[in-house]
GUGUTI-588003 format. One record per residue (C-alpha): x, y, z; residue number from 1; chain. Coordinates in steps of 0.1 Angstrom, whole numbers, m for minus. Example, Ala and Ser with C-alpha at 12.3 -4.5 7.8 and 13.67 -1.06 7.14 Angstrom:
2
REC  east north    up koldo papa
REC   123   m45    78     1    A
REC   137   m11    71     2    A
% end
This chain:
82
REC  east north    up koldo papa
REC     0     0     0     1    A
REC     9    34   m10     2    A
REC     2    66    11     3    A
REC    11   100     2     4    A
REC    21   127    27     5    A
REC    26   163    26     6    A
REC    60   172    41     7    A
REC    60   197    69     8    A
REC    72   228    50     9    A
REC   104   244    55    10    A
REC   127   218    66    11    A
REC   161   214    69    12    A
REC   180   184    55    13    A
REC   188   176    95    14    A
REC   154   173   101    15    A
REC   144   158    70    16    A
REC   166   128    72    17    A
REC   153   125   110    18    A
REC   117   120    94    19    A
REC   125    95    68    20    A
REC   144    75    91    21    A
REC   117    76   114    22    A
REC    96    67    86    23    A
REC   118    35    79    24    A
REC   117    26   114    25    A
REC    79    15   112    26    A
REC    71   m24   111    27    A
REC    52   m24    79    28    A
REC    82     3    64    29    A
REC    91   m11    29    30    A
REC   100    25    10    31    A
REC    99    61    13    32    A
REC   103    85   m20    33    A
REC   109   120   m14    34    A
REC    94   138   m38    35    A
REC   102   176   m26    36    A
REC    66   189   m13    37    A
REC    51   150    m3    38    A
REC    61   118     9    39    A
REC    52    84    m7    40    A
REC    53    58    19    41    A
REC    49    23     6    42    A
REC    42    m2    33    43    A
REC    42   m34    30    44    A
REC     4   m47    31    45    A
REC    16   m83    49    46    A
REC    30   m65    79    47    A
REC     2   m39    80    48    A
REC   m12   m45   122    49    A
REC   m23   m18   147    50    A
REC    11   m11   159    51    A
REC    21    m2   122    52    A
REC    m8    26   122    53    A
REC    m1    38   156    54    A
REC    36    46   144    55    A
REC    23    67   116    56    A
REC    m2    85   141    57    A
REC    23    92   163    58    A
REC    49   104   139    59    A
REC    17   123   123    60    A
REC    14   140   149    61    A
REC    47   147   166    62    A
REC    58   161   125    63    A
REC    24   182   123    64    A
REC    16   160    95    65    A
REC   m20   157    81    66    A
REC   m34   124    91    67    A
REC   m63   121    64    68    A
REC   m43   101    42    69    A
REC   m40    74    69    70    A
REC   m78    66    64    71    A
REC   m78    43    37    72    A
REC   m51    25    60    73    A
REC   m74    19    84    74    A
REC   m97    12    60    75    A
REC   m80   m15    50    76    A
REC   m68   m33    81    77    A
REC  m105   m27    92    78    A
REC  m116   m50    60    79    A
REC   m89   m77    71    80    A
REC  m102   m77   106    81    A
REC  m135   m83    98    82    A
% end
């Protein structure tokens, strides 16, 4: 699964290689392309459990990162569950 992210603006390259490793630090984590403006976080949909999605809350909000793309993620694991 893919999601794609608006970067917080104005970043430095300190803080932006703090992110994406913090990005590759979550279980489902399979790739990260920085694409200037947004993120596209790939994750891998085998590995996708709660913990996974918490991490990406988390870093949501600790980044000031909108968290609306992180709806069809719950989406999905909701469909799995059920």
């Amino acid at each position: 699964m893919k999601i794609l992210f608006s970067k917080p603006s104005q970043l430095s390259q300190e803080k932006n290689a703090q992110l994406l490793s913090q990005l590759s630090d979550i279980l489902a984590h399979k790739n990260t392309d920085d694409m200037a403006t947004h993120l596209m976080l790939e994750l891998d949909n085998e590995r996708i459990e709660v913990e996974s999605i918490q991490q990406l809350f988390a870093l949501c909000q600790e980044w000031g990162i909108d968290q609306s793309p992180l709806e069809s993620l719950l989406q999905m694991v909701d469909m799995h569950a059920n």
